[in-house]
C-alpha positions in Angstrom: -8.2 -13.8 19.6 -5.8 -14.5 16.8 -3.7 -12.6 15.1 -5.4 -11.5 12.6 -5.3 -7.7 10.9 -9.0 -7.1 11.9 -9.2 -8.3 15.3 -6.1 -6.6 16.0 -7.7 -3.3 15.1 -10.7 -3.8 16.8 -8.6 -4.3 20.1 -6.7 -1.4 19.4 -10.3 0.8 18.9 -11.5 -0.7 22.1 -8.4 0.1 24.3 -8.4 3.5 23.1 -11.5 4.4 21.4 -11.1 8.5 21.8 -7.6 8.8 20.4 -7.7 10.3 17.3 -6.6 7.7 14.1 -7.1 9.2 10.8 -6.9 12.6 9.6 -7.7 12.7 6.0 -6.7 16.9 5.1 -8.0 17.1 1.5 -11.1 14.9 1.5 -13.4 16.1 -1.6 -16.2 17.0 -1.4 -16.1 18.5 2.2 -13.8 21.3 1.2 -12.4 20.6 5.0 -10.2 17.9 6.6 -12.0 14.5 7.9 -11.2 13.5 11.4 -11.9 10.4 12.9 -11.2 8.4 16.2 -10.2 5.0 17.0 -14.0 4.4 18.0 -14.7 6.3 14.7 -13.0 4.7 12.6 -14.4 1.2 13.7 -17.6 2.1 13.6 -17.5 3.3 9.9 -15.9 0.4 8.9 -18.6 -2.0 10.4 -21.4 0.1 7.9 -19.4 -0.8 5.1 -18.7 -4.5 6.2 -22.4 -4.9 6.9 -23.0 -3.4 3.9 -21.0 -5.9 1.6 -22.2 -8.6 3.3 -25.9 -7.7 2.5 -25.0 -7.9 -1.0 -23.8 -11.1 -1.1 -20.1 -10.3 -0.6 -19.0 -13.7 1.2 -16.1 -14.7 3.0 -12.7 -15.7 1.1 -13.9 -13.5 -1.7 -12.1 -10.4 -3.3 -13.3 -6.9 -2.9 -10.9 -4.2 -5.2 -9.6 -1.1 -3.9 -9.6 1.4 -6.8 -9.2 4.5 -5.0 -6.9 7.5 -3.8 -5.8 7.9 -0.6 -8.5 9.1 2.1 -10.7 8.5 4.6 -12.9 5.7 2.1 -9.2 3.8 1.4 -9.2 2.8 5.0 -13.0 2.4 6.0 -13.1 0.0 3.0 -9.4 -2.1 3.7 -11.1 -2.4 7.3 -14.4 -3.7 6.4 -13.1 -6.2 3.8 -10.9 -7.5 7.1 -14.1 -7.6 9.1 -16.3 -9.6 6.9 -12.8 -11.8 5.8 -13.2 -10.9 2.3 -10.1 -10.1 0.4 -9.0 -6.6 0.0 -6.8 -6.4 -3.6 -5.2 -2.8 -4.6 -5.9 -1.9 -7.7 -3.4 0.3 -9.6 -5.5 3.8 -9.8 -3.1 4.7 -13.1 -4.3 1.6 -14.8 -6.5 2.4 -17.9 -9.4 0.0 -19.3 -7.5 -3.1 -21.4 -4.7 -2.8 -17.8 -7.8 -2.7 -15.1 -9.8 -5.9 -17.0 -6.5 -8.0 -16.6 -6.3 -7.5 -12.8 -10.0 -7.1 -12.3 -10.1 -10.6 -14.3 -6.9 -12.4 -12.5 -7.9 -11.4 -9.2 -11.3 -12.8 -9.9 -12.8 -10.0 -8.0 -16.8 -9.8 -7.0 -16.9 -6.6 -5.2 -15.0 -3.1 -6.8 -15.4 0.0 -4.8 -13.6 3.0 -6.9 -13.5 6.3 -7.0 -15.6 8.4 -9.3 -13.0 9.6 -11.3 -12.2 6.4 -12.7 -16.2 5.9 -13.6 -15.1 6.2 -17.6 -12.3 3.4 -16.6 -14.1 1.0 -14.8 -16.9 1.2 -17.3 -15.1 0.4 -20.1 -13.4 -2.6 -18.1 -16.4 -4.0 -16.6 -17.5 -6.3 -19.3 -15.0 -8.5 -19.7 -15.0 -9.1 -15.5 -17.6 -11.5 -15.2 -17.1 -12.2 -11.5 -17.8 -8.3 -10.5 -20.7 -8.1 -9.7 -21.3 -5.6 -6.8 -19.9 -1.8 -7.6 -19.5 0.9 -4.5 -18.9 4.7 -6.0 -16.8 7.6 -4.1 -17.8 10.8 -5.2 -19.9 12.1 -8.3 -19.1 10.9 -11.9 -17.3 13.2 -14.5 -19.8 15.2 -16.3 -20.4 12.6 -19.3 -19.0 9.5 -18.2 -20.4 6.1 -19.5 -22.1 5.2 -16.3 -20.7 1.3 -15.7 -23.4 -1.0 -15.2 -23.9 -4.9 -13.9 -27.1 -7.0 -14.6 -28.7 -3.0 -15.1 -27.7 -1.6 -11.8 -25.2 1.1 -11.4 -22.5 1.5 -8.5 -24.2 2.6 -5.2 -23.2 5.9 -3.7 -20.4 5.4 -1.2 -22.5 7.6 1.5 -25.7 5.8 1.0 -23.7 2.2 1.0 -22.3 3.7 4.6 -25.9 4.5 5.8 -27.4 1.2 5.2 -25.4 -1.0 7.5 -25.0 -1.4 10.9 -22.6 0.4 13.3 -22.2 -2.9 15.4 -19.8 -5.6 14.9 -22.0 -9.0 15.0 -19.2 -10.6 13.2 -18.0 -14.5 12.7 -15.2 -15.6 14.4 -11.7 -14.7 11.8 -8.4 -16.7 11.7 -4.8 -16.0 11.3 -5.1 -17.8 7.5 -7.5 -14.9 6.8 -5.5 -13.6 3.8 -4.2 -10.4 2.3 -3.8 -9.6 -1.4 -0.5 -7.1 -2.6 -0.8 -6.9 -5.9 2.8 -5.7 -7.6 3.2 -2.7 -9.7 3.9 -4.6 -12.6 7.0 -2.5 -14.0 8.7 -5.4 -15.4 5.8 -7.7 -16.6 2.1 -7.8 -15.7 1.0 -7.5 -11.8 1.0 -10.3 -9.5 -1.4 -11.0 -6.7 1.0 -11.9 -3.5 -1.1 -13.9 -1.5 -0.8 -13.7 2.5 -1.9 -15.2 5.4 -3.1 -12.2 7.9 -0.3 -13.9 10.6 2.5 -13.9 8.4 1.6 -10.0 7.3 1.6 -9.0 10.3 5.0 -10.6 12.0 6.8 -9.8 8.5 5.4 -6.8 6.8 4.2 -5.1 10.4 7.4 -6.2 12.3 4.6 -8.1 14.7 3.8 -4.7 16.6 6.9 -3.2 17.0 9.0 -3.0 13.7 12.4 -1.8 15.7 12.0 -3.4 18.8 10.9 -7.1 20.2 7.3 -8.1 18.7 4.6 -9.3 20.7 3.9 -12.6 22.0 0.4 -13.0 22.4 -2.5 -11.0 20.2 -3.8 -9.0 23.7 -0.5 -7.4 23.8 -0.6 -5.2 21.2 -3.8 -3.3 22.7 -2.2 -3.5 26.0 1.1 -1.6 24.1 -0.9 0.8 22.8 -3.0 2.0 26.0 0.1 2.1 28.1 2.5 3.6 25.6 0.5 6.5 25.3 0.2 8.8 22.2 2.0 11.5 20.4 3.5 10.0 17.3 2.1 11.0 14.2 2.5 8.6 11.0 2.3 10.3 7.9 2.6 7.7 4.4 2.7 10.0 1.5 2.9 7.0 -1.2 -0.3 6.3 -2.6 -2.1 3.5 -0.4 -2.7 1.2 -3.3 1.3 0.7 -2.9 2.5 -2.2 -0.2 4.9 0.3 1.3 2.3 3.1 1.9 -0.8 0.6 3.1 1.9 -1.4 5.5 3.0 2.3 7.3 -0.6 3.2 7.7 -1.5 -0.6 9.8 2.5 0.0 11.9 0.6 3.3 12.9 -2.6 1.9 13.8 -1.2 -0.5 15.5 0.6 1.5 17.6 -2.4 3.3 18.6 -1.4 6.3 17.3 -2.4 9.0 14.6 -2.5 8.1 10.7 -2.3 11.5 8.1 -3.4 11.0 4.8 -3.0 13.2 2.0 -5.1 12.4 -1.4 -2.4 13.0 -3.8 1.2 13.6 -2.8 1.7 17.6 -3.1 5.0 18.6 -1.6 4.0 21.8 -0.6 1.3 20.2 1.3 3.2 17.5 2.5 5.5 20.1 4.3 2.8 22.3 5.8 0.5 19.0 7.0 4.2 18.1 8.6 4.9 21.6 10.6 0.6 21.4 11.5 -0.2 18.3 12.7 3.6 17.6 14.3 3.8 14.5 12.1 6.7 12.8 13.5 7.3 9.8 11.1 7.2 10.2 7.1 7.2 6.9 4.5 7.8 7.6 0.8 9.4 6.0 -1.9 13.0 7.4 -3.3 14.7 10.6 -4.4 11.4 11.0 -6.6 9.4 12.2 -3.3 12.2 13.2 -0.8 14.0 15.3 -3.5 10.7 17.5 -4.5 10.4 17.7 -0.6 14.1 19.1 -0.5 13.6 21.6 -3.2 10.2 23.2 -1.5 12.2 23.2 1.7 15.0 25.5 -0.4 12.5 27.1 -1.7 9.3 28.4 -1.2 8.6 26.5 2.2 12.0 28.0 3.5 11.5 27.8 7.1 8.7 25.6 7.2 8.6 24.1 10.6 9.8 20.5 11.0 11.2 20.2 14.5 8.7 17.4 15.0 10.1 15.0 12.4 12.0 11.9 13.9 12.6 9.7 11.2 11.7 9.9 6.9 11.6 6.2 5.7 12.4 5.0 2.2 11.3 1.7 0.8 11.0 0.0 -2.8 13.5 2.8 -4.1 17.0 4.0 -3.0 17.6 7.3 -0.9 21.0 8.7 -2.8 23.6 9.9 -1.2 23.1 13.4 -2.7 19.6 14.1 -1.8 20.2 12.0 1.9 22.7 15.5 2.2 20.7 17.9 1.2 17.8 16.7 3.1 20.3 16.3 6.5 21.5 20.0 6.1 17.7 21.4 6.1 16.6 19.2 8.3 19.3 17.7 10.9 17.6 16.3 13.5 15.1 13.9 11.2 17.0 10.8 10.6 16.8 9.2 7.2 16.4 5.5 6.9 17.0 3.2 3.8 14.8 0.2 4.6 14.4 -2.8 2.1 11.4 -4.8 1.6 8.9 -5.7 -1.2 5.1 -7.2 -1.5 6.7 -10.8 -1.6 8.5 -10.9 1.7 7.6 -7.4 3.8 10.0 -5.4 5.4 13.5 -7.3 5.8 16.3 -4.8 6.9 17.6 -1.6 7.0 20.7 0.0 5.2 23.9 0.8 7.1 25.6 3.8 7.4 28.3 2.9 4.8 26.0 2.6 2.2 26.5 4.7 -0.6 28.4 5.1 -4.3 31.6 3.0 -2.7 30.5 0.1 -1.2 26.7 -0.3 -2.3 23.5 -0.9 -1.0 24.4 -2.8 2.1 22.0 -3.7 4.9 22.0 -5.8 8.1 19.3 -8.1 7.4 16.8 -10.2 9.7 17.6 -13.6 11.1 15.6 -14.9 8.2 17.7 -13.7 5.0 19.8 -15.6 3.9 21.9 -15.3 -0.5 21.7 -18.5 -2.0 22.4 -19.8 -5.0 19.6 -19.9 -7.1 19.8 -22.8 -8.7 20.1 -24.8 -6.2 18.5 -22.7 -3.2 20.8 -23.2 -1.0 23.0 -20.7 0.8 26.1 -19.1 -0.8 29.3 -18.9 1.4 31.1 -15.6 2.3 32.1 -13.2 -0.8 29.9 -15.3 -2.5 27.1 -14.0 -5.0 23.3 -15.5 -5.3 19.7 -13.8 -4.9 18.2 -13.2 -1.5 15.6 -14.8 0.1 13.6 -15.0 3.4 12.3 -18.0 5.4 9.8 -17.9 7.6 6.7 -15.3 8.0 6.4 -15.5 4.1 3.7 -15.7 1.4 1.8 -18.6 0.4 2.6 -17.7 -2.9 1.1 -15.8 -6.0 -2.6 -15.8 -7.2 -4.0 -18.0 -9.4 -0.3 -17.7 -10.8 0.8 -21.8 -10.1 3.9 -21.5 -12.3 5.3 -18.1 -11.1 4.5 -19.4 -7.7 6.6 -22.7 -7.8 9.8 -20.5 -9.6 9.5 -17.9 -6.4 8.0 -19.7 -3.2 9.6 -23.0 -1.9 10.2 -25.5 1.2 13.1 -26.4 2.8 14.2 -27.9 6.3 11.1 -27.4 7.3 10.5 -24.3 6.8 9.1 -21.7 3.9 10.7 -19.3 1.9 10.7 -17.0 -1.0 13.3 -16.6 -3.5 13.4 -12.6 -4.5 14.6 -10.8 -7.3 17.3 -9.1 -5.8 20.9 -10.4 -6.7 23.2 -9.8 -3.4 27.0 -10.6 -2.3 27.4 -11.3 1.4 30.4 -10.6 3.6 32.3 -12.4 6.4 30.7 -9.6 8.5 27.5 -11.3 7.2 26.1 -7.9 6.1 24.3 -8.0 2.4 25.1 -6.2 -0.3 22.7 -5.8 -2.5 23.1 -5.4 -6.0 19.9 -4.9 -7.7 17.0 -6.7 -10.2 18.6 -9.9 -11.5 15.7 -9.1 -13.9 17.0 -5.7 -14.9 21.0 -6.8 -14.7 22.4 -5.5 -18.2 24.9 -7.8 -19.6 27.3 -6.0 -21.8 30.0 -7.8 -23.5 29.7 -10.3 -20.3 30.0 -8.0 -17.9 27.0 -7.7 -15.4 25.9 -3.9 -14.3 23.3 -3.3 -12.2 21.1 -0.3 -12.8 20.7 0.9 -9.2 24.6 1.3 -8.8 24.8 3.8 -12.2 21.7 5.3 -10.9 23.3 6.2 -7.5 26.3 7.8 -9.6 24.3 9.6 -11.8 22.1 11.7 -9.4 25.4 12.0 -7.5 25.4 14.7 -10.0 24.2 17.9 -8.6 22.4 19.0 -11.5 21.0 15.8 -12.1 17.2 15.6 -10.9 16.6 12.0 -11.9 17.7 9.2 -13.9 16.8 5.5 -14.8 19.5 3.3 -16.5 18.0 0.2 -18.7 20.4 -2.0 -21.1 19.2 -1.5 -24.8 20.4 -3.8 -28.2 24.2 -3.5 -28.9 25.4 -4.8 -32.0 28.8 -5.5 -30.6 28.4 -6.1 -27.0 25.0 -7.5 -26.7 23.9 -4.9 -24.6 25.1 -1.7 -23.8 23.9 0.7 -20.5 22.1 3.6 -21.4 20.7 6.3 -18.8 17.5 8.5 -19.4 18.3 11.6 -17.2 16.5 14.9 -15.9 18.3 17.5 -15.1 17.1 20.0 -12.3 15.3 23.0 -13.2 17.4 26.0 -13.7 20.2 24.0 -14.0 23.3 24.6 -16.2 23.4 23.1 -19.5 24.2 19.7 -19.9 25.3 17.1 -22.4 25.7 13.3 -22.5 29.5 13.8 -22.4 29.2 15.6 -19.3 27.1 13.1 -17.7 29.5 10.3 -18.9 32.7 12.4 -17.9 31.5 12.5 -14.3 30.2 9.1 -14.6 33.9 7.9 -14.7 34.7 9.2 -12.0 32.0 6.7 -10.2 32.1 4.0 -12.2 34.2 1.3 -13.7 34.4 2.2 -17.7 32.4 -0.9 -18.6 29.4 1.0 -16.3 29.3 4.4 -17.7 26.4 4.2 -19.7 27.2 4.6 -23.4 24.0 6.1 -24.3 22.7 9.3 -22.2 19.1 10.6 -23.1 18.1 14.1 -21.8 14.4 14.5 -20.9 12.1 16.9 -19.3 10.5 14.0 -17.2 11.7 11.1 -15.6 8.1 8.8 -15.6 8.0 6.6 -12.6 4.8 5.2 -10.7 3.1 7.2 -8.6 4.7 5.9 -5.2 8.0 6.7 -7.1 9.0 3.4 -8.2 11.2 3.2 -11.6 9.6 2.5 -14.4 12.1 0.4 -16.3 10.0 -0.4 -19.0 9.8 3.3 -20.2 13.3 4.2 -19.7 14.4 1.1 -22.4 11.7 2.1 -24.8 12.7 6.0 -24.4 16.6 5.2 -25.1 16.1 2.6 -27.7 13.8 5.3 -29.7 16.9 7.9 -29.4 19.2 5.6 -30.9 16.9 3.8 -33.3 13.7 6.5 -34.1 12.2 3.9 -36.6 
């Protein structure tokens, strides 16, 4: 036994094959919740992985994920593991010209989706000549083009299920087995991160135990799980196409514990699937899910039972300080954790308890995270400024993306590392204090501001719902900050000057963005991830309409 993703699973659904897994409470269809055990779980995921393999699906090819969250999500990540085919997420808010790019670059020959994206896939279908095996969840919409290969159309997920085996009767898998994350693709088009199965799990899963030591032999982990008992209940509300979300829901199976899934994230849902199943552990992605969670627990969910919640876990977007206080005063016990991580290096540290508007984001990071100067990759003394980046447990590199590849992934002494996007100072103290994008740094009459630190000002704000800050064309300066901002429903009113005036009080002058656009919706991805593209386009259009 290595450790790899699939035979870790199967020796978690062997040591404790009647605890319940996955509770799926809004599958369609059923007009009921789906509940499966460990044994369940693994026996539905052999049909599919027989299935795919019937057809031709080999090993070391790519099988795409276009789906919501649910019951088929997992059953279909599992079997792709199984047969060690590739499992690739595809971005469900994609349209046609979006889904034939990744469909194309990740070469893929297998794409189970979900009928509601039938119209989608159809129209991207043609130009991916590798695809050549389709899997459907759920009917069509009345009146969608029904997508087609070679004359066939996609086989009913149910029947696809039915026609393979329950058994295993699988090949012998490897550590190298590898893992696909594509990126959301905010700031330019998606990459395919490329992982060895090993490296996911000691990086991204924290090795089988994220906050405490990880294991040292594959048998372990099942032997954690049986003896450890259960009772925790993880609960990712991020859509599972996301790293953040798909990460959460392997840390909970890997525990041996119980996964809750929610189709679409709902926050009146959320709270009620929190106070019925006892969930104990929450994952989403920034104020954009926590602070619709705080506003249904001030509002119509007043009282709403939490008492089981442990922990509420952030990663890919910020917790501010604002909604980190609002959500403590409703919910006390629950502790609130800024973690920090992407699809290129997994999880990587947590934020400390100074964090905030005054000092930054800092976090204590791993033993592999070092700032170094980009330029020459090496590491920056104390005080010093540079990018992060992680040695170690880290991907091979990008997908059929050789020149993004060599500018991110690298060797040295011995060892390999990947060189992130994140610009950081470190202190004497050797905590990290990270700054934000180097990609999205706005450089204003050569100053350097950092979107994430006016953001955090901004929704300091307590009629402030949401805000993105991009740099936009200044004749004089270069570039000058602007902010897009929603303010909260019911709020008092609100102008630019009012934004900027308590803005000052944050900020350095140079920070305060120059530009404030009011709108009635922030847009952000669906795991709540900013969306810095539409926040420059949206500013530049309110100073420039032509």
């Amino acid at each position: 036994m290595e450790y790899n993703l699939a035979d870790l699973f199967e020796s978690i659904a062997d040591a404790v094959p009647d605890r319940e897994a996955l509770v799926h409470l809004d599958h369609p269809g059923t007009g009921a919740e789906r509940r499966l055990t460990y044994a369940e779980l693994d026996r539905a995921a052999n049909r599919l992985a027989h299935h795919l393999a019937d057809h031709g699906i080999a090993p070391g090819e790519h099988v795409g994920l276009h789906l919501y969250n649910g019951v088929e999500y997992v059953q279909t990540l599992l079997a792709c593991l199984k047969i060690r085919t590739v499992p690739v997420n595809v971005n469900y808010r994609y349209v046609a010209d979006e889904l034939a790019y990744l469909y194309r670059d990740a070469d893929l020959a297998a794409l189970v989706f979900d009928g509601e994206f039938t119209a989608r896939v159809a129209g991207a279908l043609p130009r991916a000549r590798k695809l050549r095996h389709l899997v459907r969840v759920g009917p069509a919409p009345a009146g969608a083009p029904e997508p087609r290969i070679a004359g066939n159309g996609p086989v009913p997920f149910a029947q696809a299920e039915a026609s393979g085996s329950a058994e295993r009767g699988f090949g012998p898998r490897s550590g190298d087995d590898l893992f696909i994350i594509y990126t959301g693709g905010t700031t330019g088009m998606p990459k395919g991160v490329l992982w060895r199965s090993e490296d996911l799990f000691f990086s991204g899963l924290g090795g089988g135990a994220p906050t405490g030591e990880p294991v040292s032999r594959p048998e372990e982990l099942a032997e954690r799980a049986a003896a450890g008992g259960e009772g925790l209940v993880f609960f990712p509300t991020p859509p599972l196409m996301h790293g953040t979300s798909t990460l959460t829901l392997f840390i909970g199976l890997d525990y041996g514990q119980k996964v809750v899934l929610h189709r679409k994230f709902v926050p009146e849902e959320v709270l009620r699937t929190i106070e019925r199943e006892k969930v104990t552990a929450v994952s989403l992605v920034g104020d954009a899910m926590l602070r619709p969670l705080v506003d249904a627990l001030s509002g119509p969910m007043r009282g709403t039972d939490c008492s089981s919640l442990l922990a509420v876990s952030s990663s890919g977007a910020i917790l501010s300080e604002t909604v980190r206080e609002q959500f403590t005063a409703l919910v006390p016990h629950a502790m609130l954790i800024n973690n920090f991580g992407s699809s290129e290096s997994g999880f990587n540290g947590t934020a400390t308890d100074d964090s905030g508007p005054a000092k930054g984001f800092r976090i204590a990071v791993n033993q592999g995270m070092a700032v170094v100067d980009p330029a020459t990759r090496t590491p920056v003394p104390a005080g010093g400024t540079g990018r992060l980046a992680l040695r170690g447990h880290v991907p091979l590199g990008y997908y059929n993306d050789p020149v993004k590849s060599a500018e991110t992934f690298f060797e040295a002494d011995g060892a390999r590392w990947v060189l992130l996007g994140d610009m950081a100072t470190v202190g004497e103290d050797g905590v990290v204090t990270v700054l934000g994008r180097g990609s999205q740094c706005i450089n204003t009459g050569g100053e350097k501001v950092f979107p994430e630190e006016v953001e955090e000002a901004l929704k300091a704000h307590p009629d402030v719902y949401d805000a993105l800050v991009a740099g936009i064309p200044d004749e004089k300066w270069g570039s000058r900050v602007a902010a897009v901002v929603q303010l909260r429903a019911g709020a008092a009113p609100l102008t630019g000057n009012d934004i900027q005036e308590h803005a000052r009080t944050r900020l350095a002058g140079y920070k305060v963005p120059r530009t404030v656009v009011l709108t009635d919706r922030i847009q952000r991805s669906p795991s709540g991830k900013a969306d810095y593209r539409w926040a420059r386009r949206t500013a530049e259009q309110a100073v420039s309409p032509s």
